[in-house]
C-alpha positions in Angstrom: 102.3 119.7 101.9 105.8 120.5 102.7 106.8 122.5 99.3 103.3 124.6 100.7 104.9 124.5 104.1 108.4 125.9 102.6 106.7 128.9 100.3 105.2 129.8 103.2 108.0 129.9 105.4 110.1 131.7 102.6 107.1 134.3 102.4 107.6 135.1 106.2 103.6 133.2 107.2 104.5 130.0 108.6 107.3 129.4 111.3 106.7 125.6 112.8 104.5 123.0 111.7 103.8 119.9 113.8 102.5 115.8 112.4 100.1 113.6 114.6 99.2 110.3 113.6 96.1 109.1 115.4 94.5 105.3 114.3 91.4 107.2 112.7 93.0 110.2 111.2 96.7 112.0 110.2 97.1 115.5 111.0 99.7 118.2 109.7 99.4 121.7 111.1 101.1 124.5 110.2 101.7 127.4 112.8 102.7 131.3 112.6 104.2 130.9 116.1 105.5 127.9 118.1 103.4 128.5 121.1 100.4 129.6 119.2 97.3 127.2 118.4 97.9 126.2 114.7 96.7 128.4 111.6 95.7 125.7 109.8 95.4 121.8 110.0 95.2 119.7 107.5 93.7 115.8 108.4 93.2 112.7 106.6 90.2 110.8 107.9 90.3 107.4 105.5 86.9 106.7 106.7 85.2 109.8 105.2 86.8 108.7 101.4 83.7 107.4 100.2 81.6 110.2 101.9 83.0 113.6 101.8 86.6 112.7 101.0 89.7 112.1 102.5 91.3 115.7 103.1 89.9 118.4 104.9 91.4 122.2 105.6 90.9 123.0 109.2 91.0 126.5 110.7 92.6 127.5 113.9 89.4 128.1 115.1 88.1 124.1 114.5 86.1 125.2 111.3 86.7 123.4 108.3 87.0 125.4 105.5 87.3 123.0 102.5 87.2 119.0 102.4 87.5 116.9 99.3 89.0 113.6 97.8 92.0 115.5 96.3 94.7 117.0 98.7 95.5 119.9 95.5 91.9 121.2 95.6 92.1 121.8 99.5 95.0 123.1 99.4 93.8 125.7 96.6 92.5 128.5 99.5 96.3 128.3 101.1 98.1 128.5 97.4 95.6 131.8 96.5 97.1 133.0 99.9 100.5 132.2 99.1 100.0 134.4 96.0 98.5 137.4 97.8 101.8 137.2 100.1 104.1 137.5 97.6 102.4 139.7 94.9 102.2 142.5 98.5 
């Protein structure tokens, strides 16, 4: 998560990024502006492994956009971004 978080900051997305650690789920997000709601969040729920999986990709609006059992595959819609930044 932090080599994503340092691309993006290179590319000029990301600024800040914050870490909460709750007893039912971990959460990084990653933020465009300090003061700003976060772009995206990024939470581990252990008690959704066996269900939907781990990891889920959380918009800033509260939608989740991808959730699996492998942190690589939901962070596949942020590395395609990544490569639209720096192909521009």
């Amino acid at each position: 998560m932090l080599d994503l978080y340092g691309r993006m900051v290179a590319a000029g997305h990301w600024r800040d990024y914050g870490v909460s650690f709750h007893p039912e789920v971990a959460i990084f997000a990653a933020f465009r502006r300090a003061t700003e709601r976060p772009e995206v969040r990024i939470e581990k729920r252990p008690q959704l492994r066996l269900k939907q999986g781990a990891f889920a990709l959380v918009s800033e609006h509260g939608a989740v956009l991808k959730r699996g059992h492998d942190l690589h595959g939901v962070l596949a819609p942020l590395e395609r971004r990544l490569m639209r930044l720096v192909g521009q």
